[in-house]
N, C-alpha and C positions, 0 to 999 in steps of 0.2 A: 397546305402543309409543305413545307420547306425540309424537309429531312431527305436531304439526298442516301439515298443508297446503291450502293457498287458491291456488289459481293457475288463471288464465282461469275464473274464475266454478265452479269445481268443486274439493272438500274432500272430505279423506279425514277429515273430521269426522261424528261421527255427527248425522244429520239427523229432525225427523220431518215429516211428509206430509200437510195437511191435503186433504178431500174437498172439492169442490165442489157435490157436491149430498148428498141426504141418504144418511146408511148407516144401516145396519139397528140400530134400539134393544135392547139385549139384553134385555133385561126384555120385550119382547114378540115375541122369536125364537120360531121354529118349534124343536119337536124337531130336524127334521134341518138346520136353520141353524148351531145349537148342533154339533151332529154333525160339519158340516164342517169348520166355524171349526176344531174339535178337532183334527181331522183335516189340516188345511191346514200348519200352521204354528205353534210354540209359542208365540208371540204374537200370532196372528190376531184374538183376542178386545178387543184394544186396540188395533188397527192401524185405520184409518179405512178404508185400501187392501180388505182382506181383507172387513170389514164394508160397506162399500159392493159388494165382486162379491160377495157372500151374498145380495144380494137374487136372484139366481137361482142357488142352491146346487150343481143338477148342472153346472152350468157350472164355478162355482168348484172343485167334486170331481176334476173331470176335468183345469182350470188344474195346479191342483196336483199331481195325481199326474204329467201331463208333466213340468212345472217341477221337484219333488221326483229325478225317474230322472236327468235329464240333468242336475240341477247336481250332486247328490250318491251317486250310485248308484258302486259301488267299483271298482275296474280301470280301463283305459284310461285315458284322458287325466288326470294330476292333476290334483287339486283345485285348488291353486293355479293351474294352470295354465289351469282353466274358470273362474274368477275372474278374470284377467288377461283373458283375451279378450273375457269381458263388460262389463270397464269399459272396454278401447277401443270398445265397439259402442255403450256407453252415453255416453262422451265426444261420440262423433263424432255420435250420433242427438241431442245435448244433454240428455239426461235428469240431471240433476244429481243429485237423491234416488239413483237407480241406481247411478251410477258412484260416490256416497258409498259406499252400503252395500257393494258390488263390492270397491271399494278397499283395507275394511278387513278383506274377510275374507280376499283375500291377503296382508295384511299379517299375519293371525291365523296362515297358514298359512305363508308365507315366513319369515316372522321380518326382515323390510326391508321399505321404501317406496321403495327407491331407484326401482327403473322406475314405479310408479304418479306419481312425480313428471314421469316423461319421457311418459307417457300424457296428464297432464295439461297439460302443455306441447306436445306434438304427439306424436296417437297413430301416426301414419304412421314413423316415427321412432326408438318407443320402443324399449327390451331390455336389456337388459343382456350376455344370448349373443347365439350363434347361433338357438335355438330361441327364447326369446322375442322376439328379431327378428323372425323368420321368424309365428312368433301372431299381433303385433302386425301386421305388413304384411297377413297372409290375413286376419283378422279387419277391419281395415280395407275389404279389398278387397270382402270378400264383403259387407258393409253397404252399401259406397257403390255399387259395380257388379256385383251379384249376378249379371247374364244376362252379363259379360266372363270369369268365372273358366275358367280351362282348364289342360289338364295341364303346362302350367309350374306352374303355380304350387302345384299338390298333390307335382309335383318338386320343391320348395323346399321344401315342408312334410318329405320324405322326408329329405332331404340335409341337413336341420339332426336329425334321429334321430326322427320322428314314425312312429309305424307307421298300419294303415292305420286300425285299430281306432281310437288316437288324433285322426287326422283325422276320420271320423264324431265323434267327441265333441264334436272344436272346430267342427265346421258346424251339431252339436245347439245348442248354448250360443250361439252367434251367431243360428241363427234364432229361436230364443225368446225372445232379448232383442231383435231388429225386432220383433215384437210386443210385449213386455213395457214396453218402453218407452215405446210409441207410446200404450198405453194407459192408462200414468201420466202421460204427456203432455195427456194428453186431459181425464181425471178428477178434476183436483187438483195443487195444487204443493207443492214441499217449503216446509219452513221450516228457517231456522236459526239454532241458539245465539247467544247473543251471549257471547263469548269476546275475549278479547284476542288482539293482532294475531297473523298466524301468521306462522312464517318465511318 
């Protein structure tokens, strides 16, 4: 899908991510830096992200085996569907890099952008059903007022066809993108392309 989109400072364009301070030089990595990077991500070795948390590897090991279960481990919540709720969590915390990357791999898995267009216009708002109505609103909710959530609103999540299995998934993918983000936020900003204007 070719449909760039630019709208309120966020693009479902692919972005990269420079560090702020230094990452780890590969050529004088440790054994097990090299090991993890491996292990992390299939581009870790060229990511500045991945190579900057190597400097303390069992931390990155362990990053990643969480990050790895709950974005992609099989059953429960689809994929698309842990995609969607991570780029409302990364809209709304302003992680720009995040909600690029997010964006596009719903888009890889849905086959449209139509709702990443409505996330990025207002994630409060967004969906196209009922059910990612009902994502976008809890994903929302749980970001901005995490100690407000109560059983309305897991009855919402039920009443649009989430089971409960499903709900654990989507409260997985939300809270590790309130960390995930915060710590891209923190370490480095995106960059991006220069491209011609987008629609």
């Amino acid at each position: 899908m070719n449909d760039i989109i630019r709208s309120h400072g966020f693009t479902n364009e692919s972005l990269e991510w420079d560090a702020w301070l230094d990452v780890v030089d590969l050529d004088h990595a440790t054994t097990e830096q090299i090991a993890v990077l491996e292990e992390s991500h299939p581009k870790a070795k060229i990511s500045d992200y991945y190579r900057f948390l190597v400097h303390q590897p069992e931390i990155l090991r362990q990053r990643s085996a969480a990050f790895n279960a709950i974005m992609y481990a099989p059953g429960g919540l689809p994929r698309a569907e842990r995609e969607l709720s991570t780029t409302v969590v990364s809209r709304l915390n302003g992680c720009v890099y995040c909600a690029s990357v997010h964006a596009q791999r719903f888009e890889q898995l849905a086959k449209r952008n139509d709702v990443i267009r409505q996330v990025f216009a207002d994630p409060h708002s967004a969906g196209t059903t009922k059910r990612e109505e009902a994502i976008a609103r809890f994903s929302a909710a749980l970001t901005e007022h995490p100690n407000e959530i109560d059983a309305g609103q897991l009855r919402e999540l039920r009443e649009a066809g989430l089971t409960d299995a499903e709900i654990l998934d989507l409260i997985h993918s939300i809270a590790i993108f309130a960390w995930a983000n915060r710590l891209m936020l923190n370490l480095g900003e995106p960059v991006f392309p220069e491209m011609a204007p987008a629609s």
